[in-house]
C-alpha positions as CSV (number, residue, x, y, z in Angstrom):
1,X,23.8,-79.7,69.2
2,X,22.7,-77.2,71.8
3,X,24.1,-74.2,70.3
4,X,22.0,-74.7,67.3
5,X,19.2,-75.8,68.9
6,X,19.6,-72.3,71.1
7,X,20.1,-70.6,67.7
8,X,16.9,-71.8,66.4
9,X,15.0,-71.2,68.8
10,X,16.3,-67.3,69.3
11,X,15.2,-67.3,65.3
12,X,11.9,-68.3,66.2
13,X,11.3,-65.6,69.5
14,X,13.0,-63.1,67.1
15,X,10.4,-64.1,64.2
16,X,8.0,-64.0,67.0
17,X,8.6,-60.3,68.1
18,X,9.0,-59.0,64.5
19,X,5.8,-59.7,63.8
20,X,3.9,-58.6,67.0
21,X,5.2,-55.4,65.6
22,X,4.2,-56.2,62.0
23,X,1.1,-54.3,60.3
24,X,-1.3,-56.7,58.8
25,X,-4.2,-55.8,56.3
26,X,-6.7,-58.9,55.6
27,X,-10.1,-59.7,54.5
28,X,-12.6,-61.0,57.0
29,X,-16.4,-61.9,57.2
30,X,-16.5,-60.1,60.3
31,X,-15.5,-56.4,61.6
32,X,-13.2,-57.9,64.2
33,X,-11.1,-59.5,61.8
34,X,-11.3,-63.0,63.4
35,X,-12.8,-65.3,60.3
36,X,-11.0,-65.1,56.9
37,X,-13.7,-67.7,55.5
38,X,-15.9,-65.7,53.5
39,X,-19.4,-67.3,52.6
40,X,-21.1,-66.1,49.7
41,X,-24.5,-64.4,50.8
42,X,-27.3,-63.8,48.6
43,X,-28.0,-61.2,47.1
44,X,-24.9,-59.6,49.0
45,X,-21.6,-60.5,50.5
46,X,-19.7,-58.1,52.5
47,X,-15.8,-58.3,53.0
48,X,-14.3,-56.8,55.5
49,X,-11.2,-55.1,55.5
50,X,-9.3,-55.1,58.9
51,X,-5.8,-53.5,59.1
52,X,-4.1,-55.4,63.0
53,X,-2.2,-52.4,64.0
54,X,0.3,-53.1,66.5
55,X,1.2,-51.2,69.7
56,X,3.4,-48.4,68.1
57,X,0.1,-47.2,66.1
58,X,-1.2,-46.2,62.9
59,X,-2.3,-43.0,61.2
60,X,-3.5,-44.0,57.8
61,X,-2.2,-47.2,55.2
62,X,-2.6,-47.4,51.4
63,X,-3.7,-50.7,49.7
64,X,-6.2,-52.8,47.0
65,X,-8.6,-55.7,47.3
66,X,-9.9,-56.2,43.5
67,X,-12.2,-59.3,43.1
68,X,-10.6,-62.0,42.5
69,X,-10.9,-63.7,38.6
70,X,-12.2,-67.3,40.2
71,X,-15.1,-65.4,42.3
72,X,-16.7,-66.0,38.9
73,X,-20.8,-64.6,39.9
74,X,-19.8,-62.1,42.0
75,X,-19.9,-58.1,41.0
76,X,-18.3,-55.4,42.9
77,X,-21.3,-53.2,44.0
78,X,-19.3,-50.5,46.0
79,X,-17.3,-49.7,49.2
80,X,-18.5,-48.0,52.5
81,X,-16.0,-46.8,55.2
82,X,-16.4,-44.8,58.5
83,X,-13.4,-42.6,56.7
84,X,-14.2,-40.6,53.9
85,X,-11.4,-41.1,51.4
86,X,-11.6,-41.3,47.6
87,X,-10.4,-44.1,45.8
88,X,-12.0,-47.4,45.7
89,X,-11.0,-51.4,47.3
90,X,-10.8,-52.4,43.3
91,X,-8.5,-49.5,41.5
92,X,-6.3,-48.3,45.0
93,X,-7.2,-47.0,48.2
94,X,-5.5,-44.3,50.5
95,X,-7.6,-44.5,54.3
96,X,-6.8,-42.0,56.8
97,X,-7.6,-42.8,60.1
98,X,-7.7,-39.0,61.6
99,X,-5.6,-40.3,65.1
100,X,-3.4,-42.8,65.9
101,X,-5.0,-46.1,66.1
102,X,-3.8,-49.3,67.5
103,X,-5.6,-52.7,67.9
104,X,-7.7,-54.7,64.8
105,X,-9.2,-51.6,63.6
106,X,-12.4,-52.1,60.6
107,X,-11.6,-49.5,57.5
108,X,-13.1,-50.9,54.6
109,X,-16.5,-52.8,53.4
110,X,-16.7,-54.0,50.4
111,X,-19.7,-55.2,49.2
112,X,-20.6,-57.6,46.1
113,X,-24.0,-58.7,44.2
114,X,-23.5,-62.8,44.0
115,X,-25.5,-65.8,43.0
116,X,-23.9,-67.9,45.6
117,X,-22.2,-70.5,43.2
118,X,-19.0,-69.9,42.7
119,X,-16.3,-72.6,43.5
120,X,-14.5,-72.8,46.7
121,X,-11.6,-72.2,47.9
122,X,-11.4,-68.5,45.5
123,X,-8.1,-66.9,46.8
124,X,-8.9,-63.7,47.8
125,X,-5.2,-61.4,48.6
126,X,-5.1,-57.6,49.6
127,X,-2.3,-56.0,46.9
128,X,-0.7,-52.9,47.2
129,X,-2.4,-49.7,45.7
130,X,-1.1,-49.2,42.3
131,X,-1.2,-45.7,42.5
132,X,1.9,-45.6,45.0
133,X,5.1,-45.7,43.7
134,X,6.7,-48.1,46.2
135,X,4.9,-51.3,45.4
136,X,3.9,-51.9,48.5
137,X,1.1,-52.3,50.7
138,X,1.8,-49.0,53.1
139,X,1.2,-47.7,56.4
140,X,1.7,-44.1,58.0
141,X,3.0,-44.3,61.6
142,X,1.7,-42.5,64.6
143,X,5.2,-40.0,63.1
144,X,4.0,-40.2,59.8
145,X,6.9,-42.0,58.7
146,X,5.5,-44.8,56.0
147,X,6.4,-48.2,56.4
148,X,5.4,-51.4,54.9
149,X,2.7,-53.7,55.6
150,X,1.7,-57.3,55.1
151,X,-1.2,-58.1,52.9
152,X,-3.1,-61.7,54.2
153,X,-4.9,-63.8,52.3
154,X,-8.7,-64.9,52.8
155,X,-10.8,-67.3,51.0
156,X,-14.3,-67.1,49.3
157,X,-16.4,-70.3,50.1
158,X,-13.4,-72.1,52.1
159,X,-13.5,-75.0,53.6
160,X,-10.7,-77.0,55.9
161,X,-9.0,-78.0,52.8
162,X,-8.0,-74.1,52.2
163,X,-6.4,-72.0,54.7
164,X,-6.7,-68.4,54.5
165,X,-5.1,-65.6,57.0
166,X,-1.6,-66.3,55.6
167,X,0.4,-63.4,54.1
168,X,-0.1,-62.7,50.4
169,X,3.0,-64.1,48.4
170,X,6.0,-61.9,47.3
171,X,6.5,-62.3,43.7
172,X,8.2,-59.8,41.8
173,X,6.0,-58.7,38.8
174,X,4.6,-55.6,37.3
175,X,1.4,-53.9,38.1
176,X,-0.3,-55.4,35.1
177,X,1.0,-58.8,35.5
178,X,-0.8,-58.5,39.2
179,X,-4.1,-56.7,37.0
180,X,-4.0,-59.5,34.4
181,X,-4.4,-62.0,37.1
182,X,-7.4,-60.2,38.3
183,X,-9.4,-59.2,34.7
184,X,-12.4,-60.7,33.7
């Protein structure tokens, strides 16, 4: 009984360290990342988009945030960013960071025209960018080497029965069976 109560708890410190080490990109109502609630605003709603870099640093990652098909009166106005990078949070978006960053570092805005009646608990995910070949949601290192990152979860108009800040499910599926899910 000790040996695999030993054995589960060296899974759970070695979960534990993997993801301290683990890149993160989420959507927040704040710049700091810390609420994943997102309350519709009128006229406008700003989402955040927040990558948690951990201590070994990030150059640059690579992702999408299309709206969501159940934020029904919402409309994608446009994105600001302190980077200048082409590409948009709703088709693919490649952010270079111009150092090497660590910490919750703010790369994206998005902002949205809404009538502030949509139905809660909208799952909101960050996806990979379409646009690169892998897949995945991706991250340049402080060596440039690209590795992969986890895409979380947030909520429009959440309330406690809807938790948000959890990574973004793994299916396997094609690019258009992730697009269909997000067409109006």
């Amino acid at each position: 009984m000790k040996i695999i109560i030993t054995a589960g708890l060296f899974g759970l410190l070695w979960l534990a360290a993997a993801s301290a080490q683990c890149h993160t990109i989420g959507l927040y109502a704040d710049t700091g990342g810390t609420s994943c609630n997102i309350s519709e605003t009128l006229p406008l709603t700003f989402v955040y988009v927040v990558h948690h870099i951990p201590p070994s640093g990030a150059t640059g990652c690579s992702f999408s945030a299309p709206k969501p098909v159940c934020w029904t009166d919402a409309t994608w106005i446009y994105d600001t960013e302190p980077y200048s990078w082409p590409g948009t949070s709703q088709t693919g978006k490649t952010i270079g960071y111009g150092s090497c960053k660590t910490g919750s570092l703010h790369i994206l805005t998005i902002i949205y025209f809404s009538h502030g009646v949509s139905e809660p608990c909208c799952l909101y995910p960050v996806l990979p960018d379409p646009w690169v070949p892998s897949g995945q949601i991706e991250v340049a290192d402080c060596d440039y080497n690209v590795v992969p990152a986890v895409g979380l979860m947030a909520t429009v108009n959440g309330n406690s029965t809807c938790p948000c800040d959890y990574p973004v499910p793994a299916d396997e599926t094609t690019w258009g069976g992730v697009k269909a899910l997000y067409t109006e």
